[in-house]
VEXKOLDREN-932270 format. One line per 4 residues: number of its first residue (from 0); for each residue z, x negated, y of N, C-alpha, C, CB. Coordinates in steps of 0.2 Angstrom, whole numbers. Glycine has a CB too. Example, Ala and Ser with C-alpha at 12.3 -4.5 7.8 and 13.67 -1.06 7.14 Angstrom:
<nodes>
0 = 39/-66/-28/39/-62/-22/39/-66/-16/45/-57/-22 | 35/-64/-11/36/-68/-5/39/-64/0/29/-70/-3
</nodes>
This chain:
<nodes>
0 = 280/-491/290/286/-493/287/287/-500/288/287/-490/280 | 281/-504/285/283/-511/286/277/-513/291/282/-515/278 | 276/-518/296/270/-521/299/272/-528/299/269/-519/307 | 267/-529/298/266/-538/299/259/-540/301/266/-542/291
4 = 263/-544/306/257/-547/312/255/-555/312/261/-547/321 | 252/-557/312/247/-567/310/255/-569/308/242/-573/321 | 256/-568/303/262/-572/298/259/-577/295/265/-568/291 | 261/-582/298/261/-590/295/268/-594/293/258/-595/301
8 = 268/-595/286/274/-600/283/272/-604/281/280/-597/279 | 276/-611/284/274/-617/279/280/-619/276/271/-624/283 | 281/-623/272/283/-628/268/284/-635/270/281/-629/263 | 286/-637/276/285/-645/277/276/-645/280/286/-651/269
12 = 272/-649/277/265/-650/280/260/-643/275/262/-660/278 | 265/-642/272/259/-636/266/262/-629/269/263/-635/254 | 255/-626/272/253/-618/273/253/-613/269/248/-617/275 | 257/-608/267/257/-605/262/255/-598/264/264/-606/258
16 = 258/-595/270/253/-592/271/249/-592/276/255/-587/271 | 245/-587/279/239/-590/283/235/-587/290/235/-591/276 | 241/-583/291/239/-575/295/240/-569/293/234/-575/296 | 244/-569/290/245/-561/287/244/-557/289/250/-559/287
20 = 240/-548/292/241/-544/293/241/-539/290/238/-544/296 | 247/-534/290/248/-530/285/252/-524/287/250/-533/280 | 250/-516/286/253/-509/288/255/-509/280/248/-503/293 | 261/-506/282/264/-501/274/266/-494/276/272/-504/271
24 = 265/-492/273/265/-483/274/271/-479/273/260/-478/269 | 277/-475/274/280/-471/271/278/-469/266/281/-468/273 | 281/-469/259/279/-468/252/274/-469/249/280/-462/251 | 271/-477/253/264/-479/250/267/-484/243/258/-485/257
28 = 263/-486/239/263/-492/234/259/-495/235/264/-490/228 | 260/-501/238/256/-508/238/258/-511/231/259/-515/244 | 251/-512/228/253/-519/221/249/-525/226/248/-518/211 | 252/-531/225/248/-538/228/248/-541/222/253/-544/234
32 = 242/-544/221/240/-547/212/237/-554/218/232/-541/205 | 235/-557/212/231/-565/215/235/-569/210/231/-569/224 | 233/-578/209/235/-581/205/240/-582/207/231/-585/202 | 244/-585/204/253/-591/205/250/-596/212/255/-599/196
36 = 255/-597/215/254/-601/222/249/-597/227/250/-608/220 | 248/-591/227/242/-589/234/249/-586/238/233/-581/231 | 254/-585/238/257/-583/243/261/-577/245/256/-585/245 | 258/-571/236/262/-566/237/269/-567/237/259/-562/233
40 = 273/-571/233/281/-569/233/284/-573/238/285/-570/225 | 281/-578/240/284/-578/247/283/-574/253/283/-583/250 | 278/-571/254/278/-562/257/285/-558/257/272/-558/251 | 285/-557/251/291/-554/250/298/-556/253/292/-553/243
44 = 297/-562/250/305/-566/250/306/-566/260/305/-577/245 | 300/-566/261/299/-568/272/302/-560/274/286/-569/277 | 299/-556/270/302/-548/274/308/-547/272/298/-542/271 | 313/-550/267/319/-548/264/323/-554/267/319/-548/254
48 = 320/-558/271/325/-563/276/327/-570/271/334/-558/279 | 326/-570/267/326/-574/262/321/-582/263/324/-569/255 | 317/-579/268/313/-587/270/312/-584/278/303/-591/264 | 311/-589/283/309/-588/289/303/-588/290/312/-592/294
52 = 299/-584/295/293/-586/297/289/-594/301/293/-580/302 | 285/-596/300/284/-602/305/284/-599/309/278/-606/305 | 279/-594/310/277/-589/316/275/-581/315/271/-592/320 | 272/-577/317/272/-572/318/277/-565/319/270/-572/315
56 = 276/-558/315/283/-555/318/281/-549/311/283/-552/330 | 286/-547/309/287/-543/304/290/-536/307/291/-546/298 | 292/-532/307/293/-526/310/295/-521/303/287/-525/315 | 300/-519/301/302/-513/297/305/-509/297/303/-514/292
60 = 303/-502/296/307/-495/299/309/-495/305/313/-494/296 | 304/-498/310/305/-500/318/310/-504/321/306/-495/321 | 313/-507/316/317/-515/320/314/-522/317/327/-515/317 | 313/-526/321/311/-532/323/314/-536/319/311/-535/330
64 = 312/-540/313/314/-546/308/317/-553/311/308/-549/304 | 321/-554/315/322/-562/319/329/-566/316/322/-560/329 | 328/-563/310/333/-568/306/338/-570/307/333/-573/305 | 341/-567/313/349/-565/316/353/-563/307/349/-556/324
68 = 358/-566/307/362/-566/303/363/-555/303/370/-573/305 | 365/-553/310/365/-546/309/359/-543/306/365/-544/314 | 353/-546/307/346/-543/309/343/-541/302/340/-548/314 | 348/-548/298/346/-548/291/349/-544/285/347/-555/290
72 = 358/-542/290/361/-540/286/357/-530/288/370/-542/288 | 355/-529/293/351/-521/294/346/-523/290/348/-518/303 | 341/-527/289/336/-525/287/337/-526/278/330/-528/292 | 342/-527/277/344/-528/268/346/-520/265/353/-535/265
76 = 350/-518/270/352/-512/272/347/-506/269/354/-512/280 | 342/-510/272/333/-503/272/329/-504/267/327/-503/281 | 329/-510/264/326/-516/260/329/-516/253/328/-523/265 | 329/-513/247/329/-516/240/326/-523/237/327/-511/237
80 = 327/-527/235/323/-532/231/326/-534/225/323/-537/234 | 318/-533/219/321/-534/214/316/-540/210/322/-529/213 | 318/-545/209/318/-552/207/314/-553/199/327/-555/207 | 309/-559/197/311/-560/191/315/-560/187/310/-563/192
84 = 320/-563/188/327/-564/186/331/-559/187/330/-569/190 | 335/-558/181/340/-550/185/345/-551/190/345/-546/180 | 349/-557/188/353/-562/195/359/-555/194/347/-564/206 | 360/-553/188/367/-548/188/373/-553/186/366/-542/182
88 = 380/-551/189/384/-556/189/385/-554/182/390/-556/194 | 387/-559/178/388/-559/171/397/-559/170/384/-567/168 | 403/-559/173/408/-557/174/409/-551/176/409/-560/177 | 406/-545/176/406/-541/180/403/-534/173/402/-544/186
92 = 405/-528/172/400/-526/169/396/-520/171/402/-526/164 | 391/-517/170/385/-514/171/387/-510/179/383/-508/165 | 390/-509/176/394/-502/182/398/-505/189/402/-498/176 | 403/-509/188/405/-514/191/398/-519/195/410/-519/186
96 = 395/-520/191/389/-523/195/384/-519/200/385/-526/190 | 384/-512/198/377/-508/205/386/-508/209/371/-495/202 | 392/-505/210/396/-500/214/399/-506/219/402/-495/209 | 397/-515/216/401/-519/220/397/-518/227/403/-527/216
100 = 391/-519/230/388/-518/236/390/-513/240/381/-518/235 | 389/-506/238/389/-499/240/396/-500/244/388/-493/234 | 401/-502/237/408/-503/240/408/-508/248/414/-507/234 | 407/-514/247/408/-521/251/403/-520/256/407/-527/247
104 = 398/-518/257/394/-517/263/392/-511/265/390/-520/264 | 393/-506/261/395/-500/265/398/-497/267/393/-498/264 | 405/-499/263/409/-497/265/412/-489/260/407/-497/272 | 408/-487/254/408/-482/251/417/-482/247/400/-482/248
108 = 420/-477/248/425/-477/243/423/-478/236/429/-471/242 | 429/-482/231/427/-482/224/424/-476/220/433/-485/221 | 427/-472/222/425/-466/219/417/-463/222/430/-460/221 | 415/-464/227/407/-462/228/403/-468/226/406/-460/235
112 = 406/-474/227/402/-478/223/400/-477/216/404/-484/223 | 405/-476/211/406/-474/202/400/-467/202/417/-470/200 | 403/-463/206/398/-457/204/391/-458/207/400/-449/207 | 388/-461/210/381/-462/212/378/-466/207/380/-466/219
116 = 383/-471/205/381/-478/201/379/-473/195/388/-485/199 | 384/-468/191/381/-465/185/376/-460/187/386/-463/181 | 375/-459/193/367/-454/192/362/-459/190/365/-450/200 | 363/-468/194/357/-471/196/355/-474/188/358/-478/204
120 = 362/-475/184/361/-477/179/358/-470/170/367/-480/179 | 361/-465/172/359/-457/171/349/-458/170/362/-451/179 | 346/-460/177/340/-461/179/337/-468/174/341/-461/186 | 338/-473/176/334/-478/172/336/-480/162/336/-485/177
124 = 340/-473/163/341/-472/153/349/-480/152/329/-476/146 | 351/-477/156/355/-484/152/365/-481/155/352/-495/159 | 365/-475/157/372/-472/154/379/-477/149/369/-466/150 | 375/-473/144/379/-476/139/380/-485/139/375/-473/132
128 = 377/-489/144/379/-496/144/383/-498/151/371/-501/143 | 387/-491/154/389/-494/160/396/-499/160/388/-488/165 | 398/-499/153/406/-502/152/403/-511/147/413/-495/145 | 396/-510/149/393/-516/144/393/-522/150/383/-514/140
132 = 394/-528/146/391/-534/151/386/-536/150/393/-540/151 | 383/-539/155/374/-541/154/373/-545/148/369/-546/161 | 378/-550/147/375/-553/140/375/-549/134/379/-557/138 | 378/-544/135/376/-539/129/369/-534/129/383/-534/127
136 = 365/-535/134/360/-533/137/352/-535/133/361/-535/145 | 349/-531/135/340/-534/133/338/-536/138/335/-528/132 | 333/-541/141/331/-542/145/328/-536/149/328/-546/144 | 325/-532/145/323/-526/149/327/-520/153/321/-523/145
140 = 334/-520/148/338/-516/150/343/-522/157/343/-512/140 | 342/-527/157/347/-530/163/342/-530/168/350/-541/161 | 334/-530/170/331/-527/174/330/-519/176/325/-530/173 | 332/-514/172/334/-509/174/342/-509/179/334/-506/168
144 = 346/-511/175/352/-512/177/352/-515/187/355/-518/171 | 346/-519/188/344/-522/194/342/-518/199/341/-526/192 | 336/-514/195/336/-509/202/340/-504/202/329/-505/203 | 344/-500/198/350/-497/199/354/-499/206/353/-498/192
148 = 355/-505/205/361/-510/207/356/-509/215/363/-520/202 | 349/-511/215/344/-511/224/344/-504/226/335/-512/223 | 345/-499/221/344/-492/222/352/-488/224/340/-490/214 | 356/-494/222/362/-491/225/366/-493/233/367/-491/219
152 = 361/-495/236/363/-496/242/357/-493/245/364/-503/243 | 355/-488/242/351/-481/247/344/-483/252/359/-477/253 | 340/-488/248/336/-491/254/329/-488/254/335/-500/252 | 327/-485/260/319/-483/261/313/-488/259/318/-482/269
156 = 316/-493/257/309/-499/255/311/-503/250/307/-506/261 | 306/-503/243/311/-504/239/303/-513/237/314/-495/231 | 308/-518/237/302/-524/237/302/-527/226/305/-534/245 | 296/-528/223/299/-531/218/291/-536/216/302/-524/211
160 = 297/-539/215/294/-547/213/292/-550/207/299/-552/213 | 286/-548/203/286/-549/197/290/-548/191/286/-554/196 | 295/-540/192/298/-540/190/300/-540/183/299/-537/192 | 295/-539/178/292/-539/170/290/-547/169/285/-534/167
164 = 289/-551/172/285/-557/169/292/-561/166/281/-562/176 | 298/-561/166/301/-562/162/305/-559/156/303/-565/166 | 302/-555/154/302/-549/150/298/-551/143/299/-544/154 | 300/-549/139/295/-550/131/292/-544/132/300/-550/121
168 = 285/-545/129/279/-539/131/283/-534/129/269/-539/126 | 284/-531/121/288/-525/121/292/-523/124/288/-524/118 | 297/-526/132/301/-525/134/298/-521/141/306/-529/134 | 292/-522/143/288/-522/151/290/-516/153/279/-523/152
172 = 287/-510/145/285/-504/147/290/-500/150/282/-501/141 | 297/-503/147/303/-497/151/306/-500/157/310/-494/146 | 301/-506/160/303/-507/166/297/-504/169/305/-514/168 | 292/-503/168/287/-501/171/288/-494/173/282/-503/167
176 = 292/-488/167/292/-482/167/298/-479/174/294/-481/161 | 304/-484/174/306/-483/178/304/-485/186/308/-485/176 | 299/-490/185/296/-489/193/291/-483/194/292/-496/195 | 289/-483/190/282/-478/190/286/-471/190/277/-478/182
180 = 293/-469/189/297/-464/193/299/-466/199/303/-463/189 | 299/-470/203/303/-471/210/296/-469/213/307/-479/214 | 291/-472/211/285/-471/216/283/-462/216/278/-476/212 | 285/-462/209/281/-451/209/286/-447/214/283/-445/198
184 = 295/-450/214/300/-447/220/298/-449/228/307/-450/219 | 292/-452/229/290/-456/238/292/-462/239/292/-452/245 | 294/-466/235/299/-472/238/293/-477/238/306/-476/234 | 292/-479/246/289/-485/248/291/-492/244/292/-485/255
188 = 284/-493/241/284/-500/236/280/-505/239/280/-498/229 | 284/-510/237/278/-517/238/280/-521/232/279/-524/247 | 275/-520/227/275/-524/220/271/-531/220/272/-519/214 | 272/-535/218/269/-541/216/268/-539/210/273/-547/217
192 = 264/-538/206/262/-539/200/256/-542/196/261/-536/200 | 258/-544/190/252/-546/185/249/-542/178/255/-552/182 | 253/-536/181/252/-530/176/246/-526/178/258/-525/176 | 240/-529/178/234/-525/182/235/-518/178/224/-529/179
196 = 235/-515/172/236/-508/172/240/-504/177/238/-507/166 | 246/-509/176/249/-505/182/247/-503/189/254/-508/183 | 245/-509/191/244/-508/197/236/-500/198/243/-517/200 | 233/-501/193/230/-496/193/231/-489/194/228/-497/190
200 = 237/-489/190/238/-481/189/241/-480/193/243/-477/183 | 247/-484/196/254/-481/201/249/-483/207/264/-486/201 | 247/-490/210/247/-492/216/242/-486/218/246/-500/218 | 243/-484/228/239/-481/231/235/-487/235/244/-477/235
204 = 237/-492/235/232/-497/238/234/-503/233/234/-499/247 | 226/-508/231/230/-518/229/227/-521/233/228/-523/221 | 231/-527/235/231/-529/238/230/-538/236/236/-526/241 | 222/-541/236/222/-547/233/222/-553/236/217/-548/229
208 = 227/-558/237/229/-563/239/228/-568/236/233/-562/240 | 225/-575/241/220/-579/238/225/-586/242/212/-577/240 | 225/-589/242/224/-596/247/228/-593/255/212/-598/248 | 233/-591/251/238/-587/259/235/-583/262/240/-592/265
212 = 230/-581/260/225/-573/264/227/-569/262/217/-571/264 | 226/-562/265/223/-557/259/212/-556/260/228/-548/260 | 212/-558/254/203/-558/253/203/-553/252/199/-562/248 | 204/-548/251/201/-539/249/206/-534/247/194/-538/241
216 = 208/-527/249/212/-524/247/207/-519/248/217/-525/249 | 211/-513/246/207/-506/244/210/-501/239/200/-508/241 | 209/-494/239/210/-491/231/209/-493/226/208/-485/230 | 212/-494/221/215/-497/214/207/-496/212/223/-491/208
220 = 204/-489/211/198/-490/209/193/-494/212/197/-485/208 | 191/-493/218/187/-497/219/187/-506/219/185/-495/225 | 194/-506/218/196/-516/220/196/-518/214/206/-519/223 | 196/-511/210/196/-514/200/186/-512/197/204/-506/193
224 = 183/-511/202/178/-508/200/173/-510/201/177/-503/202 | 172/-512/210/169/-515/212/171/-518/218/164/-512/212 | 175/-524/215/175/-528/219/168/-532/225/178/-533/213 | 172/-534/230/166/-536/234/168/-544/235/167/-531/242
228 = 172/-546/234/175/-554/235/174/-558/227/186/-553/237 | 170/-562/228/166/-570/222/173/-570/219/163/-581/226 | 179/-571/223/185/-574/222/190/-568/218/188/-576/230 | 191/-562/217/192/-557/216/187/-557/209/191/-554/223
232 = 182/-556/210/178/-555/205/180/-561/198/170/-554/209 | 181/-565/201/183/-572/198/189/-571/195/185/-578/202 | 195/-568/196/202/-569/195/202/-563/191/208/-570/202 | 198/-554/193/199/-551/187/196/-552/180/196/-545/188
236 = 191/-556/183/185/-558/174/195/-562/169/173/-570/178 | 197/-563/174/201/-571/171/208/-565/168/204/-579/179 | 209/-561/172/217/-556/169/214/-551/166/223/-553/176 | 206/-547/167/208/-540/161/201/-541/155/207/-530/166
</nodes>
């Protein structure tokens, strides 16, 4: 579903990533863990068109990433992403905010947007808040509201970015629950996380990223078990 070939992005004279190679599966769940700055969320943001490549070549659902204003609008199309930040329009309220995309680039009548929007919202427990504005929201309940809103433009690849770290601890669990429902329905995941538990239970593979590599990946159990990488073994002693 996703491929990435010797991916290198810099920043002016700073390399951030460092050769990338990477397959994603139909209805696999990648977690990428490693500390701040090793170059997982710009991973993400390179496959969602949101940063160019220096070089290499990304490839998803069998069309070629080359940052053609079109190329970007197909591959957002196949592509969900969901942000630290909830980045919901605050003018707008719950409901109005998943149905405005479905309408405007897909083209969907108001009326099939409305009835999709309350199944998607039926699903992540938040119904009863679709006439609410995000300021009247939890931080938890405006990151639900967010993949609703990724989830309602029907995408085979759904990307998320740390999506609890700006969340108060007791808010994580019912963002977490909702992901940990897309993954049990098959939806192709690429998490960035710092939620090592999580990534234990849900991810089918993690994926640890160091210094713009990836230094080791593997099943949850063995990457959490017995690590093989100084570096790895370093960074779990430091998060669990």
């Amino acid at each position: 579903m996703i491929e990435i070939e010797k991916v290198h992005k810099s920043f002016h004279q700073l390399e951030v990533l460092k050769g990338i190679n990477l397959q994603v599966y139909p209805g696999e769940v990648v977690a990428l863990i490693g500390s701040s700055g090793s170059g997982k969320s710009t991973l993400l943001r390179c496959l969602n068109g949101l940063e160019t490549l220096s070089s290499g070549r990304i490839t998803i659902d069998g069309m070629e990433l080359n940052y053609s204003s079109r190329s970007i609008q197909q591959i957002r199309r196949e592509v969900g992403m969901v942000f630290q930040q909830f980045n919901l329009f605050p003018h707008l309220t719950v409901l109005q905010n998943i149905i405005e995309a479905p309408i405007q680039a897909l083209k969907k009548s108001k009326a099939e947007a409305v009835e999709q929007a309350l199944v998607l919202l039926e699903r992540v427990g938040l119904k009863d808040k679709k006439d609410v504005y995000p300021r009247k929201l939890s931080g938890g309940q405006q990151q639900r509201v967010a993949i609703a809103r990724a989830m309602a433009m029907n995408p085979k690849i759904m990307l998320f970015d740390e999506p609890t770290s700006a969340l108060d601890p007791e808010l994580v669990s019912e963002v977490l629950n909702v992901m940990k429902g897309l993954a049990e329905e098959g939806m192709t995941m690429l998490i960035v996380t710092h939620e090592m538990k999580f990534a234990r239970e849900v991810a089918d593979r993690v994926i640890y990223m160091c210094d713009g590599v990836i230094e080791e990946q593997g099943p949850p159990l063995q990457l959490f078990s017995n690590p093989n990488s100084d570096r790895l073994k370093s960074f779990l002693k430091s998060v669990i």
